[in-house]
Backbone bond lengths (Angstrom), bond angles and torsions (degrees), N, CA, C in turn:
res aa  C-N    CA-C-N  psi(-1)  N-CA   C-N-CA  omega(-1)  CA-C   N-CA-C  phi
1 X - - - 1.449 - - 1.536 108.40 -
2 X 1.706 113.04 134.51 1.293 103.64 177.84 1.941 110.43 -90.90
3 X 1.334 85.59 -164.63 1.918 83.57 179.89 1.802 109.95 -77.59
4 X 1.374 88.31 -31.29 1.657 89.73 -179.77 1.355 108.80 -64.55
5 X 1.293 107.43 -45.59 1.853 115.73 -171.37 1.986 102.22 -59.22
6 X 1.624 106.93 -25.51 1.600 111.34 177.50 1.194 127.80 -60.30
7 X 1.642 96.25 -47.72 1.325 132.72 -159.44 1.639 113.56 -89.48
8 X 1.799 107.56 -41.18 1.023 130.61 154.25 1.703 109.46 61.08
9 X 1.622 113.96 -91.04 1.403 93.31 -166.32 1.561 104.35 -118.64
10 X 2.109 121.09 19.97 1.048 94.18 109.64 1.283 161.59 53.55
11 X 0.921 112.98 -118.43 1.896 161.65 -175.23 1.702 96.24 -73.39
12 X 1.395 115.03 -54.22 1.185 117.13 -175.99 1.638 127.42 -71.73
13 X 1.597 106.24 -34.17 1.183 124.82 169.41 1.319 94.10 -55.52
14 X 1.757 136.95 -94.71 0.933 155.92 -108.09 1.815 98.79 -91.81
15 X 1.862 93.63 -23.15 1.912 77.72 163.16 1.520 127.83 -81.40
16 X 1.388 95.92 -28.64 1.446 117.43 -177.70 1.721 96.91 -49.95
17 X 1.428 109.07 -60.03 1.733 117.33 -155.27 1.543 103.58 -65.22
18 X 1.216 102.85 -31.36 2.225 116.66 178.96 1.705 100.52 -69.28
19 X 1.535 105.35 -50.30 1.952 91.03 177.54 1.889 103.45 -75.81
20 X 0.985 143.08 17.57 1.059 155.90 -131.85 1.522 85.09 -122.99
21 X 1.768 124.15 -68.00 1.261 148.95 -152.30 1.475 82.96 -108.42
22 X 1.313 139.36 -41.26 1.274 107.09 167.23 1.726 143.79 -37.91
23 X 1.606 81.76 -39.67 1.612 109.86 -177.93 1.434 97.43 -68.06
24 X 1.656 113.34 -45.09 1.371 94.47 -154.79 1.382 96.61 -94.18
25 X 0.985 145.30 -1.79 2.024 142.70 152.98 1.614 103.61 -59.62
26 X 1.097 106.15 -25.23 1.693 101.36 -171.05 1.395 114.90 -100.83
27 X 1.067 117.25 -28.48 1.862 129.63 163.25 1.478 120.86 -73.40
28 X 1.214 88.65 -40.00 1.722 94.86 168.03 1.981 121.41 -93.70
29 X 0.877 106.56 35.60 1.550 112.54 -156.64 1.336 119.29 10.25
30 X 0.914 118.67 31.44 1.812 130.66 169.88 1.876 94.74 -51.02
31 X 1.209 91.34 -74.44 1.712 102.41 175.43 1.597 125.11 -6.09
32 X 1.579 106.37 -25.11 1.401 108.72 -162.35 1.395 94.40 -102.59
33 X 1.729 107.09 -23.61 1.541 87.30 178.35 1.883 127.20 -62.76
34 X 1.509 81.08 -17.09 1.986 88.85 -165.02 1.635 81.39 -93.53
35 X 1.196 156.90 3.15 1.036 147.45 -176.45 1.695 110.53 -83.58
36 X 1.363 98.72 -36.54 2.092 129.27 -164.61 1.207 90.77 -85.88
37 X 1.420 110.37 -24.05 2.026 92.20 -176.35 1.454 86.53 98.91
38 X 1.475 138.53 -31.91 1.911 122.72 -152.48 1.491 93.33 -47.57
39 X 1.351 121.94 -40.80 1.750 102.79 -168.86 1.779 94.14 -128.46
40 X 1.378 104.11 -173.56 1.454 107.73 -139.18 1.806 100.17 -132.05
41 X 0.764 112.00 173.16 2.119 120.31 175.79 1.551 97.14 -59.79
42 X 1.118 123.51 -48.08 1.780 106.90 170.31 1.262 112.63 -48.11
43 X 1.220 104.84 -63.67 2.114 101.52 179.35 1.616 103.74 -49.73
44 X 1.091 138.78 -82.77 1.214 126.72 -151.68 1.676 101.93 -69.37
45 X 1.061 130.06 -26.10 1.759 120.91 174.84 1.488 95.98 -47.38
46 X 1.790 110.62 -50.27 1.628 108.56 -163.96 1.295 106.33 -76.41
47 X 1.486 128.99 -2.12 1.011 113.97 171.37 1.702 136.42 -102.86
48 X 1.292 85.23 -10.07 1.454 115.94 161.99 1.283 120.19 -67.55
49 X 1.527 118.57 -49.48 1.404 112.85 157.46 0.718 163.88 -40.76
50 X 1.968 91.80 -43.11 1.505 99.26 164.82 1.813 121.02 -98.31
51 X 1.285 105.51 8.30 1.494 119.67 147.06 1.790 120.36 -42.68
52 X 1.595 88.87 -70.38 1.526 98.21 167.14 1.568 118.17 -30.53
53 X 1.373 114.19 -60.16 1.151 123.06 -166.90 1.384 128.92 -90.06
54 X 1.570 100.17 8.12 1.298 109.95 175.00 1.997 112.52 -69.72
55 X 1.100 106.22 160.34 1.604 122.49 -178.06 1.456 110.36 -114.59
56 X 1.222 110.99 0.43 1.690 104.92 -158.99 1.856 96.56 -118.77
57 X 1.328 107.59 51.39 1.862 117.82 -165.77 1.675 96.53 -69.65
58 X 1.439 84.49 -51.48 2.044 86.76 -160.17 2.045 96.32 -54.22
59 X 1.486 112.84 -53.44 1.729 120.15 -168.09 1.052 89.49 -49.89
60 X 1.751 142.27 -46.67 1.211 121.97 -155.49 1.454 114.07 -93.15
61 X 1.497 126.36 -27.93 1.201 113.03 143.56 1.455 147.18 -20.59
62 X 1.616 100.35 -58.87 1.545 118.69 -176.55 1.762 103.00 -67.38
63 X 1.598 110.60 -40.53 1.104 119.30 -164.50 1.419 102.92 -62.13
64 X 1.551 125.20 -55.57 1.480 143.88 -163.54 1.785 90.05 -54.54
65 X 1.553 115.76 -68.97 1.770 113.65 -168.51 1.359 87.70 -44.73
66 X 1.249 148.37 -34.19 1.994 120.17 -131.20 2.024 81.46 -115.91
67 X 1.190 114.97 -22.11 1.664 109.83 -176.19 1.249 116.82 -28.27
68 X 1.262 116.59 179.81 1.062 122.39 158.18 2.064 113.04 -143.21
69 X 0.823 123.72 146.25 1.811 117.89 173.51 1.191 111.05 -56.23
70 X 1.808 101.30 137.60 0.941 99.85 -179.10 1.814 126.89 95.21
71 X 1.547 104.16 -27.53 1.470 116.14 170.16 1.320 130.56 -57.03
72 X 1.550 133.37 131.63 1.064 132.21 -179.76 1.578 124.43 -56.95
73 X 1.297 119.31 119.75 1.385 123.94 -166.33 1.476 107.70 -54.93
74 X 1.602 118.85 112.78 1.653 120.27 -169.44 1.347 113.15 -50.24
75 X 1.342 103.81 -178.63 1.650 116.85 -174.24 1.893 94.66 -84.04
76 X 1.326 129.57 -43.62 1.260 119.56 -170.11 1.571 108.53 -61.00
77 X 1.034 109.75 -2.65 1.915 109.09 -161.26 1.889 107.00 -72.57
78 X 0.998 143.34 104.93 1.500 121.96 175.02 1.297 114.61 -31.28
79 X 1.024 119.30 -21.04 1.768 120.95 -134.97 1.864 87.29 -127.87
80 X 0.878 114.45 8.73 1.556 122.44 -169.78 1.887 106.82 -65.49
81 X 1.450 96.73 -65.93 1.524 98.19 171.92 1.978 117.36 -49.01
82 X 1.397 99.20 -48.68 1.588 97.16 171.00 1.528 107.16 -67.93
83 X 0.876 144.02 -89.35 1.415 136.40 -151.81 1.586 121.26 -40.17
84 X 2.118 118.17 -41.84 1.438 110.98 156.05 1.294 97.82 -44.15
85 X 0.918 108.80 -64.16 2.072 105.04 -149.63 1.649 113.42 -51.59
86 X 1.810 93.02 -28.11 1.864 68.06 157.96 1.503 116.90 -124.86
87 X 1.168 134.61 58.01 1.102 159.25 140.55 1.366 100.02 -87.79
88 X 1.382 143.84 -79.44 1.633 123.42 148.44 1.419 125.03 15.13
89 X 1.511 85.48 -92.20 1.428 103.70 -165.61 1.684 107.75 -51.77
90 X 1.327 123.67 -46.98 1.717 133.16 159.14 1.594 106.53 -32.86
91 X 1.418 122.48 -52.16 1.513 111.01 167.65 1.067 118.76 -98.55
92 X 1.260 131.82 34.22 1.673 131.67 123.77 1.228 124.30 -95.88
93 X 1.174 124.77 -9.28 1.822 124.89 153.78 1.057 111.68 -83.49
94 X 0.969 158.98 -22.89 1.619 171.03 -67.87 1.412 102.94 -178.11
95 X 1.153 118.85 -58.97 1.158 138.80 177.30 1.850 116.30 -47.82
């Protein structure tokens, strides 16, 4: 048995929850900040983490289908305060 075959779904959760935060870096144009370089592999490791550890999977699901581009990253999001802030920070380099 390998570790994946141990660990099993895992693996499955934790891809699901990463395209999860994909959606929501990319709906919320957060995405562009880690794109510009403005923030760095520390920011998104920490933000990945606390992805992981978010509780609010099913709200952010429903939330991601009904979005729209461009939308302000909700209040349920862990990652809510980080992602405005660099959507911010993107329109003060930008600028």
């Amino acid at each position: 048995m390998t570790i994946r075959e141990a660990l099993g779904s895992c693996y499955v959760v934790r891809d699901a929850r990463l395209g999860q935060m994909g959606d929501m870096l990319q709906i919320t144009d957060a995405l562009t900040a880690f794109e510009e370089d403005v923030y760095g592999e520390i920011e998104l490791q920490s933000a990945v983490l606390r992805c992981l550890d978010c509780l609010n999977v099913d709200i952010c699901k429903t939330w991601l289908a009904r979005a729209e581009q461009g939308s302000a990253t909700p209040s349920f999001c862990a990652n809510a305060a980080r992602f405005n802030r660099l959507r911010q920070s993107l329109d003060i380099v930008t600028s």
